[in-house]
N, C-alpha and C positions, 0 to 999 in steps of 0.2 A: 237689516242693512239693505240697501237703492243696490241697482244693477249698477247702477255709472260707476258708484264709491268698490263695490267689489270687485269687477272687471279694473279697475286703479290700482286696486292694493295689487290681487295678480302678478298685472305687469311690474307694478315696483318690487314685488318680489322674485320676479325672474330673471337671476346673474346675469347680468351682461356688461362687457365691456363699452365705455363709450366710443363712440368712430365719427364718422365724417358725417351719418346720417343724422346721429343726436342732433350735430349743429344744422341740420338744415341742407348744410351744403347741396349734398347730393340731387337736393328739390329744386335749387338754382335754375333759372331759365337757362337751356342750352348755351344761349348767346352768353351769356355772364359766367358760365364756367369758361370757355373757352375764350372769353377776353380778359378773367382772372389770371387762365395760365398763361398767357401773351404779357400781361403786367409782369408775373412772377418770372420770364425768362428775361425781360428787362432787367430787372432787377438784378439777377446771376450778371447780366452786362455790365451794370453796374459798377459790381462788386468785383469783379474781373478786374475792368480799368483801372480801379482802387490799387490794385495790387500790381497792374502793371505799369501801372505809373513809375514805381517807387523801385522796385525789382521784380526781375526775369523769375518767370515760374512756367517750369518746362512740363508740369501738368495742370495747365489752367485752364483748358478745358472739361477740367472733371467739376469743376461749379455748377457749368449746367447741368448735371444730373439730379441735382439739389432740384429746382424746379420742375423735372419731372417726376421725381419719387410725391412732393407734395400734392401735385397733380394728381398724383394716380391715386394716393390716399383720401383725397378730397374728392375729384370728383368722376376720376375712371379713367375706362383705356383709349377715349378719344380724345378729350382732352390734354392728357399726357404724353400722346404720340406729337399732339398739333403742338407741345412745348417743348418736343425733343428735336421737332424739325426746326424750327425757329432757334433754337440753341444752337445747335447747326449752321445755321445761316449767318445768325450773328457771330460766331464765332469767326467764321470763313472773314466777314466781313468786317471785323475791327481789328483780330488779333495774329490774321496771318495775311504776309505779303502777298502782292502789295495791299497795302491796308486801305479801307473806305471803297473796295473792289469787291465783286463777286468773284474774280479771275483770280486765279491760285496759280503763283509761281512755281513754288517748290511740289514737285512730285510727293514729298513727303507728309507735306502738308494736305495735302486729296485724301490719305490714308486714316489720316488724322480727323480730318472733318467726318469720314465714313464709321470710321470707328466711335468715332463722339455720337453722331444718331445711331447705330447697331447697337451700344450698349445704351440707350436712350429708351431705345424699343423692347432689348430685354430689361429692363428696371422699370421699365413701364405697364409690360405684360406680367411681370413678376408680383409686382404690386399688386396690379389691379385684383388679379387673378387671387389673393390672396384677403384683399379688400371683399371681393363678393361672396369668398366663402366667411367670411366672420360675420356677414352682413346678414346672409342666408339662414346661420346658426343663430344668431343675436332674432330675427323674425322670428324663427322656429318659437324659442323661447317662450316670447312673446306671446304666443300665438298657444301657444300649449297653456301659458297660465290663464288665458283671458279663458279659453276653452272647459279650464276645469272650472273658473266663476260660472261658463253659460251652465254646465251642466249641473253642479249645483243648484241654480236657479230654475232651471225645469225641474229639478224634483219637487221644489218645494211651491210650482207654477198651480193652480187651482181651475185653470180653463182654457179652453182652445186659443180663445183670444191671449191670453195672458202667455200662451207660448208661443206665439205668432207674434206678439212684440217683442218678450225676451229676444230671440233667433234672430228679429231684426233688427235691434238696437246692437246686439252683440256680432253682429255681422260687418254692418255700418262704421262699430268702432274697429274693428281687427282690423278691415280689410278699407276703412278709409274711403267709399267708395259710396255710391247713390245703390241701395238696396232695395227690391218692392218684394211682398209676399202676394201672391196671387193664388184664390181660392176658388176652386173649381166645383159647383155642385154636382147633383144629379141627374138634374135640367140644363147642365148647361150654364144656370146661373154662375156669376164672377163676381167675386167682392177684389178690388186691390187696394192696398197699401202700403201706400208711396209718397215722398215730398213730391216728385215731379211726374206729370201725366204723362201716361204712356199712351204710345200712338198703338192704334187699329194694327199695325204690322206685330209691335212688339206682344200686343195681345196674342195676336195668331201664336208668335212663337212660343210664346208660353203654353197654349192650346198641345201646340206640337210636341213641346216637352212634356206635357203630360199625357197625351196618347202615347208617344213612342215610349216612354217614362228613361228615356235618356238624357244627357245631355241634347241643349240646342244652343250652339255658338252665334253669336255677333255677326261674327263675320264669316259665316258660311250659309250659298244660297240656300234655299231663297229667303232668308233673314240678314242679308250683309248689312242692313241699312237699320239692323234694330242696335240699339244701344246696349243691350242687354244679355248676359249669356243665361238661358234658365235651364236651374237644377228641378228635377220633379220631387216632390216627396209624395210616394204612397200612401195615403192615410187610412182610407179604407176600399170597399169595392168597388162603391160607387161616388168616392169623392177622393180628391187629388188638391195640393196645392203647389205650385210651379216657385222657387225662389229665385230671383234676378238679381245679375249683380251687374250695374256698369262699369264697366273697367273701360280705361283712356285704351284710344288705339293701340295696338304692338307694347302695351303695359300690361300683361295680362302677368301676376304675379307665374314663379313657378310652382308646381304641385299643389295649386288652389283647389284642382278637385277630389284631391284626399280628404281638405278642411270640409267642401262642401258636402261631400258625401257623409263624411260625419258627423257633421251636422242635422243632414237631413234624415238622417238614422235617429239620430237623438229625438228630434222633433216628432218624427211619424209613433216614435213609440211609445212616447207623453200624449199624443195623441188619441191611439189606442187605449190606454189607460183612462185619459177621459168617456171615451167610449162605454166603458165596461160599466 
C-alpha cells in the first residue's frame, strides 16, 4: 500500500463531524467572509421587512441573530461581530422611528438596538468559541490517524532516504504547508529537500537549529525573515538533520510542536536502526 492511499484511509477513518472547514468556508479570503456576513445581515433586512410589511412583531429584531449565529459557525468571531454591528444599524435604521434615520426617537428604542448587538456579541463569541474547540478536536483526529499511517510506514521504511521522504510527504500532507528536510554532515556538508529554495538565511537557521538542537522560529531574530521554523532531529553524533516547516504569518497552527517533536523522535530512531 503508497503512503498517499494510507495516510487517506487514516483520515477517512478518523470520526469527525462535518463543520464549516469541510466546506472551505473558513479558507475564504478574509474580504469574502466578511462581505458574506454583510450579504447575510441584508438579508435578515429583508426578511424583517417581509414581516413588517404585513404585521407588527414586537421581537423583530431577534432575525438578526440568525445572521450572526451563521457567521460565527461559518467563518468566526470577526466576522460575526462585523454582522452583529450592522444588524444593529440596520435595524436602528429601517425599523425604529423615525425610520430611514440613524436618530432614535424613543429612549426605548436605544435600549433596544444595544441589546440587539450585546446579545449579537454573546451569540457570536458563544459560537465561535465553541466552532474552534470542535475544530481543534476534528484536526486532532486528523492528525493522530495520518500519524499512526506515518509510523507504520517507518517501520516498514528500509533506508535513510526512504525515511526522510516518508516524514516529508507525511508532514506536507498533515500540516498543509511547504516542508524541507535538511541534512547535516560531518564536514558540514548539507543535502536539502525541498519544492522551493531555500535562501542562505534560512540555511543558517537551520545550522542554528541543529547546533542548539532546539527549536528555531520564523519570526524571531536573527531569523525573522526566514520562512521557515526548523525542528532539529538528532540522529547521530556527528550528523543532524534540521526539519522546516513554512507556515503563513500569525498561522502558526497550535501545539504543532508536540506533532513535531514526535515526529522527529520517530524519525531519529528509524534512523538509528539504519545505523546499526
Amino acid at each position: 500500500m503508497s503512503l498517499n492511499s494510507e495516510l487517506s484511509q487514516s483520515a477517512t477513518g478518523a470520526a469527525r463531524t462535518p463543520d464549516a472547514n469541510d466546506l472551505g468556508l473558513s479558507d475564504m479570503p478574509l474580504v469574502l467572509q466578511y462581505l458574506t456576513s454583510l450579504v447575510l445581515a441584508g438579508l435578515a433586512t429583508a426578511v424583517a421587512a417581509g414581516f413588517d410589511r404585513y404585521e407588527t412583531i414586537p421581537n423583530l429584531s431577534l432575525i438578526y441573530v440568525l445572521p450572526v449565529v451563521v457567521s460565527s459557525v461559518a467563518f468566526g468571531l470577526g466576522p460575526a461581530l462585523f454582522s452583529a454591528l450592522h444588524g444593529a444599524l440596520a435595524y436602528n435604521f429601517f425599523f425604529t422611528e423615525p425610520r430611514f434615520s440613524l436618530v432614535v426617537a424613543d429612549t426605548a428604542n436605544i435600549w433596544a438596538i444595544v441589546l440587539l448587538f450585546v446579545i449579537g456579541c454573546i451569540t457570536s463569541t458563544l459560537v465561535s468559541s465553541n466552532r474552534r474547540d470542535k475544530s481543534e478536536l476534528n484536526r486532532f483526529r486528523l492528525q493522530l490517524g495520518k500519524l499512526k499511517a506515518y509510523t507504520r510506514q517507518m517501520i516498514a521504511a528500509t533506508s535513510v532516504e526512504q525515511a526522510k521522504s516518508i516524514t516529508r510527504a507525511t508532514l506536507a500532507d498533515v500540516l498543509r504547508r511547504p516542508v524541507a528536510i535538511i541534512y547535516i554532515g560531518p564536514d558540514d556538508e548539507m543535502e536539502v529537500v525541498s519544492d522551493s529554495r531555500l535562501t542562505d538565511l534560512e540555511i543558517d537557521a537551520a545550522r542554528a537549529a541543529s547546533g542548539s538542537n532546539t527549536l528555531v522560529a520564523a519570526d524571531v531574530y536573527p531569523f525573522d525573515n526566514s520562512r521557515f521554523d526548523f525542528w532539529p532531529v538528532p540522529a547521530t553524533v556527528d550528523q543532524t538533520i534540521a526539519i522546516g516547516v513554512a507556515f503563513d504569518p500569525g498561522r502558526r497552527p497550535a501545539n504543532v510542536g508536540a506533532l513535531m517533536e514526535t515526529v522527529a523522535l520517530i524519525l531519529a530512531a528509524s534512523i538509528e536502526r539504519y545505523k546499526e
